[in-house]
C-alpha positions, 0 to 999 in steps of 0.5 A, spaced: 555 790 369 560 784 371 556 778 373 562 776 378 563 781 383 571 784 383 571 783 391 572 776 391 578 777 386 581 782 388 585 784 394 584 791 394 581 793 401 579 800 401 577 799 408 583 800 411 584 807 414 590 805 418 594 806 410 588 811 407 590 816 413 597 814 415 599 821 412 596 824 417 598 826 424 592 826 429 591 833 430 590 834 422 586 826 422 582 830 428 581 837 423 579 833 417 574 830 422 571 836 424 571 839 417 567 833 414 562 833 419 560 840 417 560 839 411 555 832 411 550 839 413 548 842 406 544 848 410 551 848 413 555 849 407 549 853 403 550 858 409 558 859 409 558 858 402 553 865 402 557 868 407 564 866 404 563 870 398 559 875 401 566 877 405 570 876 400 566 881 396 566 886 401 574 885 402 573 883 410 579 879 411 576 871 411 582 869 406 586 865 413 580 862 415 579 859 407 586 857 407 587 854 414 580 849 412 578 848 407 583 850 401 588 847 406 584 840 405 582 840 397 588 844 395 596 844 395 597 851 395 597 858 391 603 857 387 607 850 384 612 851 389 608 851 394 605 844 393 612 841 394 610 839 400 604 835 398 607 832 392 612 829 397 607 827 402 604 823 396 610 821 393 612 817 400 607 813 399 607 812 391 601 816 389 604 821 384 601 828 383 597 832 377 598 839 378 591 842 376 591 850 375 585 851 377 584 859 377 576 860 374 572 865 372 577 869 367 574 871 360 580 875 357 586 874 352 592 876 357 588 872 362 588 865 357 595 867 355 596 866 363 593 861 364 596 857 358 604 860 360 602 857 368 600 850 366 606 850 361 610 851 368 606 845 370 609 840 364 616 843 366 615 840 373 612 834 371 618 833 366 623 833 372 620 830 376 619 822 377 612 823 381 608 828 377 606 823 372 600 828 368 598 834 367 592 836 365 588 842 363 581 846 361 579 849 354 576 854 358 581 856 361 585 858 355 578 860 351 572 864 352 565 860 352 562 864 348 566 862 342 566 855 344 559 855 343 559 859 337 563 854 333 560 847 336 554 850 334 557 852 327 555 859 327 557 864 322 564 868 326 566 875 324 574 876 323 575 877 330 572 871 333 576 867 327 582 870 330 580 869 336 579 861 335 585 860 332 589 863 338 585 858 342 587 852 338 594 854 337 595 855 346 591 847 345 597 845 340 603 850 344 601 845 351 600 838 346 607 839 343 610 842 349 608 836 352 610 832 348 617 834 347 617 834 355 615 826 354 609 829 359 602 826 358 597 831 359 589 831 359 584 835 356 578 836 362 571 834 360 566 840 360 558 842 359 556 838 352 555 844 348 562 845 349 565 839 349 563 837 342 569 842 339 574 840 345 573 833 343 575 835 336 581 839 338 584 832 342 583 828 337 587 833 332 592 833 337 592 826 339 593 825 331 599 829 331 602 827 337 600 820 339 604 816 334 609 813 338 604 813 345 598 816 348 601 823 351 595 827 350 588 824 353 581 826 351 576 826 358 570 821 356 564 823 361 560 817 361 554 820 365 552 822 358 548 816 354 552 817 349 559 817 351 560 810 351 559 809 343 564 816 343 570 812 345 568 806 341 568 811 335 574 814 337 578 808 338 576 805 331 578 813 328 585 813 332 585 805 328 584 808 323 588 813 323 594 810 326 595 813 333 593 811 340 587 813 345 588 817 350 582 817 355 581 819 362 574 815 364 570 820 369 562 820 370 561 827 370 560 833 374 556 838 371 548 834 372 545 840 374 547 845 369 545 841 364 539 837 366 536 845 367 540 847 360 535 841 356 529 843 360 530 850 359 532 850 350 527 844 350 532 839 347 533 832 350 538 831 356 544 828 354 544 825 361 543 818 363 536 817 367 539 813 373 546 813 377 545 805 374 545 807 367 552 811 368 556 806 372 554 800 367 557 805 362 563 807 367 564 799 368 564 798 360 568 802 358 573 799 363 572 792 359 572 796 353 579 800 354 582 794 358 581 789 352 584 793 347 590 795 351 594 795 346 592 802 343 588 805 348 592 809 356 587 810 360 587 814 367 580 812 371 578 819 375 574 816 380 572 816 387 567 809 386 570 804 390 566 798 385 568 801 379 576 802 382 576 793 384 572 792 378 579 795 373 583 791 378 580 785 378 579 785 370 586 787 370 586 780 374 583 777 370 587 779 363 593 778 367 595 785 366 601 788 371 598 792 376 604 797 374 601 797 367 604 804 365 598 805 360 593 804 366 592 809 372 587 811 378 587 818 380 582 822 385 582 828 389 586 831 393 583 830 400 578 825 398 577 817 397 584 816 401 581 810 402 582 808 395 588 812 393 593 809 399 590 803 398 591 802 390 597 805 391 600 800 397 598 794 393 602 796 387 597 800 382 599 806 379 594 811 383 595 819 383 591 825 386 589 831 382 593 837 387 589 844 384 592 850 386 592 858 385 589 864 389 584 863 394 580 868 390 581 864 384 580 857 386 574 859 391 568 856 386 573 850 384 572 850 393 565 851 393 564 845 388 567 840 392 563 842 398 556 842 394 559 836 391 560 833 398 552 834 400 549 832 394 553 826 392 549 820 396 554 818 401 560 821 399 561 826 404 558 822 410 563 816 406 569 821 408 567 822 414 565 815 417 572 813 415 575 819 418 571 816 424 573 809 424 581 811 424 580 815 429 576 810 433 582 805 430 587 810 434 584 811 440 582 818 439 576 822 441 574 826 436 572 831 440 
């Protein structure tokens, strides 16, 4: 990690609540207080996660009681047009919007073909509009698991897995080309290790293909994982090599428990770093490493780390590289870490906020993953719910 510290470079104060929440009347500053407050108890969301899932199995009407919190706090709505609204919230205060699909679940072809049909929809929109500056989707979303698996693995598939993967490249490649035609950069989202090998394969073929000119398609680098840190230095030597520019999308990760309990489970070593440490010094390098070689590598940092959000602006500082860089981004999620988007983006960064959306039905286990998230995550939650406070107390308002 940096010797110095980015807080006594930078004057970037994620502090202030009276910008992170300027967006946000009193009686939705005090709604989003009470949420978090629930959402601080893991009993609490472990509970009204069982009974969610159980009422929605059962058809008993608890879908207005989802929209109105938390589908109402983590996404924008069921369809695009319906993130109008906050796309021109966000717009007014320069924070641009990723529209993310985020329908999970689905494992048949008409269900990829839908999917693959949707976020094209996306890049559209993206291409009309001068505040949707990405668009972003999952292989899984447009693949079955079971044949990722199978050819990372490098097993043996029958005709019809052959012909099924090929479609499966193909949608990947309709969506790059389209978006590149479009001028949209679009990224690929990381996934579970015994996925990402083979999406990892896919982005640099399309990176190959369609960043000749500039990064438009972005691979997703995990850096919880040991090994990602020298993935991207390869990575960037390749794309060298090869003549086109890098696309990354910087993250820690998000799937720790599910492959934690796969390496124990296959006996195989955890990819996993074995400290929160490890990983934010990764994070924190691959910054260095993305910003000293700017000149062929875009880079967006999906994070909710607010040391690592300085870090990038003071070393931007101290490169001497333009807060409104086009080739470097910030970006959070909706309804989390305002504190770092709103004040990014007031003092002149390119930030924006991932806006998911679908049926409520659909998304639910992307709303179910954010309230976990927010429990398990050391302060993330209370983090949120402290700010809230603070701007409450700032405005004169109880919370009660």
């Amino acid at each position: 990690m940096a010797s110095s510290s980015p807080k006594d470079q930078i004057p970037v104060f994620f502090e202030d609540t009276s910008v992170a929440f300027a967006s946000k009347s009193d009686a939705k500053l005090r709604k989003t207080y009470w949420l978090f407050s629930l959402m601080n108890q893991a009993r609490v969301v472990n509970l009204g996660t069982f009974f969610i899932k159980l009422a929605l199995k059962l058809n008993l009407p608890v879908k207005n009681l989802i929209r109105a919190t938390i589908f109402e706090q983590f996404c924008g709505g069921e369809t695009i047009n319906d993130c109008d609204p906050t796309i021109d919230m966000l717009g007014r205060s320069g924070i641009g919007t990723i529209l993310d699909y985020s329908v999970e679940g689905e494992d048949k072809e008409s269900s990829f073909d839908e999917t693959t049909a949707e976020i094209l929809r996306t890049i559209e929109k993206a291409a009309a509009s001068r505040t949707i500056p990405f668009s972003v989707f999952k292989v899984t979303g447009l693949a079955s698991s079971e044949i990722l698996e199978k050819v990372q693995r490098h097993d043996s598939l029958s005709e019809n897995e052959k012909e099924a993967f090929e479609r499966v490249r193909q949608r990947v490649e309709k969506l790059c080309a389209f978006a590149y035609e479009k001028n949209v950069r679009i990224f690929i989202d990381a996934e579970e290790s015994w996925l990402q090998g083979i999406i990892d394969t896919l982005a640099y073929q399309m990176m190959e293909k369609f960043n000749r000119e500039k990064a438009i398609v972005y691979n997703t680098y995990q850096l919880y994982r040991h090994d990602t840190l020298d993935g991207l230095k390869t990575a960037y030597l390749v794309a060298r090599q090869q003549g086109y520019y890098l696309g990354g999308k910087l993250v820690r990760g998000a799937y720790m428990e599910k492959e934690q309990l796969r390496a124990r489970e296959n006996e195989y070593f955890n990819p996993i770093h074995v400290s929160k440490e490890a990983t934010d010094d990764d994070y924190n390098l691959a910054i260095d490493f993305c910003l000293d070689h700017l000149e062929y590598i875009s880079i967006c940092l999906g994070t909710h780390n607010e040391y690592s959000s300085q870090y990038c602006a003071a070393k931007m500082l101290k490169l001497g590289i333009k807060k409104d860089d086009e080739r470097i981004w910030f970006a959070q999620l909706l309804g989390m870490s305002d504190n770092i988007s709103f004040n990014l983006a007031k003092a002149g960064y390119n930030v924006a906020k991932y806006v998911p959306y679908g049926p409520i039905d659909a998304v639910l286990p992307y709303l179910i993953r954010r309230a976990a998230e927010n429990t398990s995550i050391a302060g993330q939650s209370s983090r949120e719910f402290l700010l809230v406070k603070s701007e409450l107390k700032r405005r004169g308002i109880s919370s009660l």
